[in-house]
N, CA, C and O atoms as a MOPAC input file, in Angstrom:
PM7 MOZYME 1SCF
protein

 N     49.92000 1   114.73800 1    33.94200 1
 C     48.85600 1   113.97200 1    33.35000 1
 C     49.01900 1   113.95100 1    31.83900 1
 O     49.80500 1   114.73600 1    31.30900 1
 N     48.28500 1   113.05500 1    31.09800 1
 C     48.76300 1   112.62900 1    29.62200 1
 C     47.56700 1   113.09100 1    29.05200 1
 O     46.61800 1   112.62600 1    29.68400 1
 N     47.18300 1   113.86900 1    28.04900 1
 C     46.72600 1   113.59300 1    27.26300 1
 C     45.70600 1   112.49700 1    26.65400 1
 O     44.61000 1   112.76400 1    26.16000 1
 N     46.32000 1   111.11600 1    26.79300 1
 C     46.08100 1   110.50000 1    25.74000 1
 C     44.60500 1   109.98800 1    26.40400 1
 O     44.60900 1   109.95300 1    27.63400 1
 N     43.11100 1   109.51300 1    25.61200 1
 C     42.33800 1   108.83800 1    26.16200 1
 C     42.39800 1   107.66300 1    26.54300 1
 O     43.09600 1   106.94400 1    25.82800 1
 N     41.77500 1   107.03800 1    27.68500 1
 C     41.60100 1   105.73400 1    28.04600 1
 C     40.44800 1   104.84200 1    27.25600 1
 O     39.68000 1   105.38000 1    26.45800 1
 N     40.40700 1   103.50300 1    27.54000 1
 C     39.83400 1   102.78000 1    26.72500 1
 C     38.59400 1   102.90000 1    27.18900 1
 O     37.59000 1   102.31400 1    26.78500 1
 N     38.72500 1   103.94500 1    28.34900 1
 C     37.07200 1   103.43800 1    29.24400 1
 C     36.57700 1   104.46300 1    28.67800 1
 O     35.42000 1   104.23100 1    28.32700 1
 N     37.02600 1   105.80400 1    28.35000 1
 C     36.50500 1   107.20200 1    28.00900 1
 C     35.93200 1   107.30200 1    26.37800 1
 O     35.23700 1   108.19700 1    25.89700 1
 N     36.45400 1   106.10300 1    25.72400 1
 C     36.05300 1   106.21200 1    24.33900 1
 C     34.76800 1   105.20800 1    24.09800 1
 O     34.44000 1   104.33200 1    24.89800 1
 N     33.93500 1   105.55800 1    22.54800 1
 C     32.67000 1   105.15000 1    23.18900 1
 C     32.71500 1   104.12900 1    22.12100 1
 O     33.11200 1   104.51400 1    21.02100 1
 N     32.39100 1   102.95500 1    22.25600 1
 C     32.24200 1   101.67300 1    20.86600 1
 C     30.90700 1   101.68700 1    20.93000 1
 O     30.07000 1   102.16300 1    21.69800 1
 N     30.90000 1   100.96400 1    19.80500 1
 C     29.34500 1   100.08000 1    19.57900 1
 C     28.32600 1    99.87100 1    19.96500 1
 O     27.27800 1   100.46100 1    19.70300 1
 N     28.60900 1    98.52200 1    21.00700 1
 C     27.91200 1    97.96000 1    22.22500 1
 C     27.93500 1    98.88900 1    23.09400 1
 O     26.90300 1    98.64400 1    23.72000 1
 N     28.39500 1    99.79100 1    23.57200 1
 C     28.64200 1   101.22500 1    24.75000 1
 C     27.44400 1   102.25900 1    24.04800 1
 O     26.58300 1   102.57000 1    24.87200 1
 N     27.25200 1   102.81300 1    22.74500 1
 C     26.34400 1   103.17400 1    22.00800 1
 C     24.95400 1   102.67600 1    22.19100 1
 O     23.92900 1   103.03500 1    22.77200 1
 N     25.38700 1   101.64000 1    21.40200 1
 C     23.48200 1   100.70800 1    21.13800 1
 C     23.20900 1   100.59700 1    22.64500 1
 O     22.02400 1   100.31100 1    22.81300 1
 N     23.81900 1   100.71000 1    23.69600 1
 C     23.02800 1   100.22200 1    24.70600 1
 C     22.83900 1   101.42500 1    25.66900 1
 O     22.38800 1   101.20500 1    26.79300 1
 N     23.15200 1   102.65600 1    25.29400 1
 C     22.79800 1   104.33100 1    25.81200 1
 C     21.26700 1   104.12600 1    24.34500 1
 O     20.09400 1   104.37900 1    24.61900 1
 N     21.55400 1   103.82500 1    23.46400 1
 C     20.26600 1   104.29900 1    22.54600 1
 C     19.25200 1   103.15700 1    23.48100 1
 O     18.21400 1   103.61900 1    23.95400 1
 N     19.53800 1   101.88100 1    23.69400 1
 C     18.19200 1   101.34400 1    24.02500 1
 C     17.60900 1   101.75700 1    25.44000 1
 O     16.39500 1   101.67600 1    25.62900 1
 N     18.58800 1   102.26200 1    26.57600 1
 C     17.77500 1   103.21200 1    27.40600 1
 C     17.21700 1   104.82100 1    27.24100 1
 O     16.57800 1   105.53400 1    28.01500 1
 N     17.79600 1   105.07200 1    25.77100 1
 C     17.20400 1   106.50800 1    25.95200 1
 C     15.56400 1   106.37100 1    25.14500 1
 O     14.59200 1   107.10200 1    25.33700 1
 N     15.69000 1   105.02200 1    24.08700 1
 C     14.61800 1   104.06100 1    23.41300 1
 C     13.66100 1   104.05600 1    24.39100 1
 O     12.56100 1   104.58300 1    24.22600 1
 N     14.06200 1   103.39100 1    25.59700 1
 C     12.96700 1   102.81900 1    26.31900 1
 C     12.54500 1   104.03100 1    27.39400 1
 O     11.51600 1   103.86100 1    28.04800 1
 N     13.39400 1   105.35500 1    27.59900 1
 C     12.60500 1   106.16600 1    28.36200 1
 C     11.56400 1   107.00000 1    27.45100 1
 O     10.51100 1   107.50100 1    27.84600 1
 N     12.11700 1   107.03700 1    26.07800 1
 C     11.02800 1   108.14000 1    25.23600 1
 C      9.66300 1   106.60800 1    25.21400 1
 O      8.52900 1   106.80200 1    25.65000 1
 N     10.03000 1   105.44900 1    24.73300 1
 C      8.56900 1   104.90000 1    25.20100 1
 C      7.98800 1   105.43900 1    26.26700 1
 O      7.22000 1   106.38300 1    26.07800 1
 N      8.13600 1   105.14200 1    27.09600 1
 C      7.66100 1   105.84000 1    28.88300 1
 C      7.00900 1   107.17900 1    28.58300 1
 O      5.81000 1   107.40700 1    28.74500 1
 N      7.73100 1   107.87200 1    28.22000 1
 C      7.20600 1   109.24300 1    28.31900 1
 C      6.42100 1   109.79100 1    26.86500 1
 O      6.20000 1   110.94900 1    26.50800 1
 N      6.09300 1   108.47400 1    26.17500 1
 C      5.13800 1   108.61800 1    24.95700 1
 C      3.63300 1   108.01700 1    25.81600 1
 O      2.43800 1   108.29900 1    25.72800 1
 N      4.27100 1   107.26500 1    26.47200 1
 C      2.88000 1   106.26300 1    27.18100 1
 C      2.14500 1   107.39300 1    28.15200 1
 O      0.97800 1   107.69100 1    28.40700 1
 N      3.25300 1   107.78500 1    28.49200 1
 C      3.09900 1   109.18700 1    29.64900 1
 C      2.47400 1   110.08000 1    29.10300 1
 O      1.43700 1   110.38500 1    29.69200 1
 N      2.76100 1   110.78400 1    27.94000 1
 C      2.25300 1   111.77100 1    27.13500 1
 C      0.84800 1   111.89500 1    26.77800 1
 O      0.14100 1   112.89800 1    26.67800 1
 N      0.52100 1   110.28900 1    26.55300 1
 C     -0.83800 1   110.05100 1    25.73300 1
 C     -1.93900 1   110.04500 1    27.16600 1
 O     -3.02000 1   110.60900 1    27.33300 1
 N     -0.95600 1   108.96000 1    28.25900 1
 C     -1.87100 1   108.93900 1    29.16400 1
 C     -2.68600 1   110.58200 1    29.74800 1
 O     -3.89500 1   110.81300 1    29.77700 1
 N     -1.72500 1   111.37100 1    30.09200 1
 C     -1.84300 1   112.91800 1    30.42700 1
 C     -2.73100 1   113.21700 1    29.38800 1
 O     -3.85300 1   113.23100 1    29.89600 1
 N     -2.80700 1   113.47700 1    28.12400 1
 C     -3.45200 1   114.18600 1    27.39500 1
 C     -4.90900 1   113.78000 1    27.38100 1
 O     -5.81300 1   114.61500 1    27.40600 1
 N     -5.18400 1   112.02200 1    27.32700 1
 C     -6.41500 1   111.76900 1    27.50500 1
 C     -6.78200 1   111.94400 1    29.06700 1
 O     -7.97400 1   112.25100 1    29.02900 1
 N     -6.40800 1   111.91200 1    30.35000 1
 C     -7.02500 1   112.60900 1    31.28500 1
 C     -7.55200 1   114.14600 1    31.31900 1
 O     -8.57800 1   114.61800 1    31.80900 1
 N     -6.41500 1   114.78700 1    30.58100 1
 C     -6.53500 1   116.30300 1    30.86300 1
 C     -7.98700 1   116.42400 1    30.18900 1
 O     -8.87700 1   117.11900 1    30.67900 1
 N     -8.17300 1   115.46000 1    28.68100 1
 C     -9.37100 1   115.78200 1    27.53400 1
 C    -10.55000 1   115.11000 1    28.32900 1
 O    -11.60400 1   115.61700 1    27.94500 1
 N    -10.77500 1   114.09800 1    29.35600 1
 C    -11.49000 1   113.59600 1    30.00800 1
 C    -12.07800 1   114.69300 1    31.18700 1
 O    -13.10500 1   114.64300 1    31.86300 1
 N    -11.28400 1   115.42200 1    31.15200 1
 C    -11.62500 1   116.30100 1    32.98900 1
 C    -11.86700 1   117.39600 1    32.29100 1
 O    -10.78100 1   117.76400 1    31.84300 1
 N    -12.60000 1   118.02300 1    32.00100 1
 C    -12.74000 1   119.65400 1    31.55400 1
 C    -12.62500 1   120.08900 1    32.99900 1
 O    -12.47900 1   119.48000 1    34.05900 1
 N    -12.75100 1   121.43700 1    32.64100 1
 C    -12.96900 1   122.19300 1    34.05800 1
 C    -14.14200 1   123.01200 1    34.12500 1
 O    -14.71300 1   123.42900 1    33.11700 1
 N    -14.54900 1   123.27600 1    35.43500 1
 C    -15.85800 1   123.34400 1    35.42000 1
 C    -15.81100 1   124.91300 1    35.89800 1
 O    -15.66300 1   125.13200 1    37.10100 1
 N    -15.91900 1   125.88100 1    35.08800 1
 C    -15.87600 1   127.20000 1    35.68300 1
 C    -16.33900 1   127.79400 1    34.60100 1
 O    -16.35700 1   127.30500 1    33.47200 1
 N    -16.98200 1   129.58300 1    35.14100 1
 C    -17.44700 1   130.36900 1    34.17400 1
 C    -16.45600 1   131.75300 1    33.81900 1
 O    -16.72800 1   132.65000 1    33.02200 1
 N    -15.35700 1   131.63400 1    34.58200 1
 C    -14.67900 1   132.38300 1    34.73900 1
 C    -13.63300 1   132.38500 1    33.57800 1
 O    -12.77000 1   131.50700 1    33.59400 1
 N    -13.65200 1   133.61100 1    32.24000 1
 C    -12.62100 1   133.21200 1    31.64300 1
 C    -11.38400 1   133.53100 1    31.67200 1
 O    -10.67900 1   132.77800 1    31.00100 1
 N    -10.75700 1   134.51800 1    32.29400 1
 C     -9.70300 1   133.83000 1    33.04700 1
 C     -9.13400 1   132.37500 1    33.54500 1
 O     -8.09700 1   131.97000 1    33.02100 1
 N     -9.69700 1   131.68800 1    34.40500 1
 C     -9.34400 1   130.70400 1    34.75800 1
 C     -9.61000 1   129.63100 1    33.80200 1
 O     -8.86300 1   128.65900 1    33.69200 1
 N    -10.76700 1   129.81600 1    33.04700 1
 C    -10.22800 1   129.27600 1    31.64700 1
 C     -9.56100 1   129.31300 1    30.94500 1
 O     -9.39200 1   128.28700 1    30.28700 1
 N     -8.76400 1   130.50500 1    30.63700 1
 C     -7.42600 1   131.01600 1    30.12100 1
 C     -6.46300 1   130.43400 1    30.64300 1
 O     -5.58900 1   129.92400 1    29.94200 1
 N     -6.43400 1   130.39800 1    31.91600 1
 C     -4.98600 1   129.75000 1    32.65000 1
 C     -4.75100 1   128.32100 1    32.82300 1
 O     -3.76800 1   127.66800 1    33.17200 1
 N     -5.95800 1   128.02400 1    32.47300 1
 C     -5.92100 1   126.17800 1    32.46000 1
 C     -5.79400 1   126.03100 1    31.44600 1
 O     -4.68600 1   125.49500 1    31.41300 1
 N     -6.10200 1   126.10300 1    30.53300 1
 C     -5.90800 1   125.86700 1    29.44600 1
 C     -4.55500 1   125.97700 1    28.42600 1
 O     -4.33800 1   125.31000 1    27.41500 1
 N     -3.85500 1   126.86600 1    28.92900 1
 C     -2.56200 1   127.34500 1    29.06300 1
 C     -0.98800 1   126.53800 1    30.19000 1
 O      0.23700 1   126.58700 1    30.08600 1
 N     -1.90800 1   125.91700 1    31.11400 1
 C     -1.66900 1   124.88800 1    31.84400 1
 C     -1.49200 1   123.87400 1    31.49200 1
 O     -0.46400 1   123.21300 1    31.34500 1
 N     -2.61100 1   123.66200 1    31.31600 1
 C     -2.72100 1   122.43400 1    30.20200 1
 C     -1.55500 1   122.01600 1    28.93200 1
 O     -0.70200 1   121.13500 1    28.82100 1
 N     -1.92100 1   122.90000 1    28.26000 1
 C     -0.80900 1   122.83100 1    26.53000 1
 C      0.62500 1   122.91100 1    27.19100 1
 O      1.49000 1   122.18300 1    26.70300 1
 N      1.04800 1   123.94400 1    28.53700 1
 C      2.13300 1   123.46000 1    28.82600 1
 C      2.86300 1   121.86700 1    29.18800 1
 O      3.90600 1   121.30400 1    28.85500 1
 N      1.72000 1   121.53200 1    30.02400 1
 C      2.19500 1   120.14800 1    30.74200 1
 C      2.60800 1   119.09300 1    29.22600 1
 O      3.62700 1   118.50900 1    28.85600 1
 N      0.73300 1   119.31300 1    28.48200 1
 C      1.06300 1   118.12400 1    27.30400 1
 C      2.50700 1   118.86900 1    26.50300 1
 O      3.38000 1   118.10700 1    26.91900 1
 N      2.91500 1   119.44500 1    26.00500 1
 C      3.81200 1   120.30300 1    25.53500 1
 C      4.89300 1   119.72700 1    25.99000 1
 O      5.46000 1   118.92100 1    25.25300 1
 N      5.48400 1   120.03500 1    27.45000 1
 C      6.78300 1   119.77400 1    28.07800 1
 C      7.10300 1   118.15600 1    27.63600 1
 O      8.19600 1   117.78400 1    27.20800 1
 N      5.76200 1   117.16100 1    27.85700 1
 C      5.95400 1   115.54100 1    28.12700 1
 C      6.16100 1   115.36100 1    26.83300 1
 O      7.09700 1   114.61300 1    26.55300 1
 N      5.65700 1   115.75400 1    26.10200 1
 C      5.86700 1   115.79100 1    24.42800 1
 C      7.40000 1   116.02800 1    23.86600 1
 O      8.01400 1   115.31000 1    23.07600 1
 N      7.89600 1   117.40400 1    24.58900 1
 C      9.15400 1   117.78000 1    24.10200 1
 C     10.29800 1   116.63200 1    24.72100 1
 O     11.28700 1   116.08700 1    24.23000 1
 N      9.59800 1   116.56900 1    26.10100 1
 C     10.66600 1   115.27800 1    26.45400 1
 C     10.89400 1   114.21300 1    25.76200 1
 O     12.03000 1   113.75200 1    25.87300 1
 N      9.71400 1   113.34400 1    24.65800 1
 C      9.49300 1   112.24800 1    24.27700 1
 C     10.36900 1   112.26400 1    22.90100 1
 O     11.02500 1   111.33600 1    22.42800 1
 N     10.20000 1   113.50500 1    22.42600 1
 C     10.84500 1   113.70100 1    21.09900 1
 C     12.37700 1   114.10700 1    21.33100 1
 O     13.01900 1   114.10900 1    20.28100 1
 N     12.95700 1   114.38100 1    22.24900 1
 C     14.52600 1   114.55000 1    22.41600 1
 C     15.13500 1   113.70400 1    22.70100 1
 O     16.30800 1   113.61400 1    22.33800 1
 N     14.24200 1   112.35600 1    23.81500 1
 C     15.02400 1   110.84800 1    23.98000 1
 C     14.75800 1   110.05100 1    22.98500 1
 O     15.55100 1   109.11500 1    22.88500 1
 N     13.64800 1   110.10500 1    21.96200 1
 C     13.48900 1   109.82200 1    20.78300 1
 C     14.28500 1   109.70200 1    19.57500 1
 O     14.48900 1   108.67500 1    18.92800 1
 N     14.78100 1   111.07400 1    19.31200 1
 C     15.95500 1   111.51600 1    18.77600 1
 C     17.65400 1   111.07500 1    18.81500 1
 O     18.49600 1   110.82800 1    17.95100 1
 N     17.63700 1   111.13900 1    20.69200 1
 C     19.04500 1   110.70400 1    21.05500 1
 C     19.01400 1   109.06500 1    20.99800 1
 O     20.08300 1   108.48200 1    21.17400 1
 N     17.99800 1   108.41400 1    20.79400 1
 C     18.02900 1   106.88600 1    20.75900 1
 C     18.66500 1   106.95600 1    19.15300 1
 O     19.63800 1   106.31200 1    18.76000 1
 N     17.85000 1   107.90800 1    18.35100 1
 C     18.23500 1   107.08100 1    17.11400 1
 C     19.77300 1   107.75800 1    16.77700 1
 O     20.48700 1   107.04800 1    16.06900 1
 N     20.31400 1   109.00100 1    17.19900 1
 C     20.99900 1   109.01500 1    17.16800 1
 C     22.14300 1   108.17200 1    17.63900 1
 O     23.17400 1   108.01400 1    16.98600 1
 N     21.87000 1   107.56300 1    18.97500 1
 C     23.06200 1   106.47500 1    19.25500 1
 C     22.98700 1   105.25100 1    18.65800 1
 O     23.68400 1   104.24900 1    18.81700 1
 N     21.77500 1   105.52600 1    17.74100 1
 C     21.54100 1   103.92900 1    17.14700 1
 C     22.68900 1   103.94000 1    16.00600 1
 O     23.47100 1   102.99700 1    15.88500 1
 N     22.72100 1   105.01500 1    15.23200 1
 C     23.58300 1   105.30800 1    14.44200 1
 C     24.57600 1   105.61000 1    14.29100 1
 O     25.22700 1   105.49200 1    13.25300 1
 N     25.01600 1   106.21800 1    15.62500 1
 C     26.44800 1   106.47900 1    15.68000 1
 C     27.22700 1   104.86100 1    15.74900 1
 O     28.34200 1   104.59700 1    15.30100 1
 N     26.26400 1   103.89500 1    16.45300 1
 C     26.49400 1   102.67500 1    16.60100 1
 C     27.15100 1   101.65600 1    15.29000 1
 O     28.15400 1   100.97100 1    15.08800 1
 N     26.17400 1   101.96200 1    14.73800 1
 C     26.13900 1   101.59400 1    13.46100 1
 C     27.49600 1   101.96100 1    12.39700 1
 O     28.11200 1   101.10700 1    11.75900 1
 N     27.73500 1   103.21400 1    12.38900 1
 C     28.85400 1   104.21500 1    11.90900 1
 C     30.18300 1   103.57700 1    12.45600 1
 O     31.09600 1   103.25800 1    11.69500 1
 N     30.25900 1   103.36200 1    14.21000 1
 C     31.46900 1   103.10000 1    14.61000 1
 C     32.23500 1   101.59300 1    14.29200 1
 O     33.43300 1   101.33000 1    14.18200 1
 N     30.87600 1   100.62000 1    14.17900 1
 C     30.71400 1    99.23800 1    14.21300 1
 C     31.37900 1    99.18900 1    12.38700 1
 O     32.39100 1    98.50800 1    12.22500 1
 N     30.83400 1    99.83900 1    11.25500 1
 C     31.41300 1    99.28400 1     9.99800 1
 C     32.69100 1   100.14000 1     9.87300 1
 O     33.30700 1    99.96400 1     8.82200 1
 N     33.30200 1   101.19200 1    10.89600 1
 C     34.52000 1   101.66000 1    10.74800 1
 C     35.28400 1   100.48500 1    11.28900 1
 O     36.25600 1   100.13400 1    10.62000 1
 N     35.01300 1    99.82600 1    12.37300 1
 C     36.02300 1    99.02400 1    12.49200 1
 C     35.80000 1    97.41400 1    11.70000 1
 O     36.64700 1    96.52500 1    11.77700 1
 N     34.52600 1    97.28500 1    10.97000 1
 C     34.74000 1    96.49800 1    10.07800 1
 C     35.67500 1    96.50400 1     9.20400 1
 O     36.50100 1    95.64700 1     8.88900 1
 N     35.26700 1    98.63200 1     8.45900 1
 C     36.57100 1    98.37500 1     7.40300 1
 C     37.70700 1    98.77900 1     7.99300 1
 O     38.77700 1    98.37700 1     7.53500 1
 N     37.69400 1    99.13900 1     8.45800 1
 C     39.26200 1    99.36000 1     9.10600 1
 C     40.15500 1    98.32500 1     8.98700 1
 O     41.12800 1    98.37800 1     8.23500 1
 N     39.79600 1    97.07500 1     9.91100 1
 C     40.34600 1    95.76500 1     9.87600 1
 C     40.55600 1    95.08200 1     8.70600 1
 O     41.44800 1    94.23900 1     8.60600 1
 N     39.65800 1    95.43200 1     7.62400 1
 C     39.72800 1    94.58700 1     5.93500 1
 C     40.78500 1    95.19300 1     5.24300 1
 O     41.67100 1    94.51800 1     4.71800 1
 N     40.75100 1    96.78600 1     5.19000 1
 C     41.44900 1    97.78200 1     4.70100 1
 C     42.51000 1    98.20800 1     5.34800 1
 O     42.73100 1    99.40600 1     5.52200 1
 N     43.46200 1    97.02800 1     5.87200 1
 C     45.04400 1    97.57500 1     6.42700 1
 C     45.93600 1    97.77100 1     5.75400 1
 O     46.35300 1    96.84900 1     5.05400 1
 N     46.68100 1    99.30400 1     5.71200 1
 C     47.74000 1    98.99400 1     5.04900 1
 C     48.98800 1    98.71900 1     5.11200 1
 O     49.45900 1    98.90900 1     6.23400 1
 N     49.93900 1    98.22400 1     4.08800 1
 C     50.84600 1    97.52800 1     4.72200 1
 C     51.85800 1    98.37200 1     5.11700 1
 O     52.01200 1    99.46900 1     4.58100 1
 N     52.63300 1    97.92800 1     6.09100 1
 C     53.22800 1    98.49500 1     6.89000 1
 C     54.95000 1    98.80000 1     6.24500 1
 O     55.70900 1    97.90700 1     5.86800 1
 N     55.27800 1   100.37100 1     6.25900 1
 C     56.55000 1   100.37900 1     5.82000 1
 C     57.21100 1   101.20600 1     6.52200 1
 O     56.97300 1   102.31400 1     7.00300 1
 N     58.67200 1   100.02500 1     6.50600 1
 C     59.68700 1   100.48500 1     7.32800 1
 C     60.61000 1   101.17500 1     6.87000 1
 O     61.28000 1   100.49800 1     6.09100 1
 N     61.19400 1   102.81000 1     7.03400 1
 C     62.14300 1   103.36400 1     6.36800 1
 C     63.83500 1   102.91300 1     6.31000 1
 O     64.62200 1   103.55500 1     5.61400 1

């Protein structure tokens, strides 16, 4: 086996911007998700005198909003990161192509 990479294994531009606009459109989802959860959880108190089980819901609670949160901000992140790597790969091969040099034969 060779070494060398294939054209399918390396990542361009358009291969980029279009991993950022699904990782874009799942942190939407799970922002919509986030907000929706948090205003149910703030809508439903719980109805007990027990503080314990107030302790544990509540703790319940900050986990769930917490986790949907952490999710929203890491596909968040990786969108803009592929937005940019996009961006980065796209004016390398702008200059690349402007900036050839000429070719010498010994």
């Amino acid at each position: 086996m060779s070494n060398t990479p294939t054209s399918s294994s390396q990542s361009g531009p358009l291969r980029c911007a279009s991993g950022s606009l699904v990782a874009g459109s799942l942190a939407l989802v799970l922002y919509r998700l986030t907000i929706s959860i948090a205003g149910s959880l703030a809508a439903n108190p719980i109805h007990s005198q027990n503080p314990t089980a107030l302790s544990i819901s509540a703790a319940v609670r900050t986990l769930v909003v917490g986790m949907s949160a952490l999710g929203t901000g890491i596909f968040g992140i990786a969108s803009l990161g592929l937005m940019a790597l996009a961006i980065q790969l796209l004016a390398q091969r702008l200059f690349k192509s402007t900036q050839q040099p000429p070719n010498s034969q010994p």
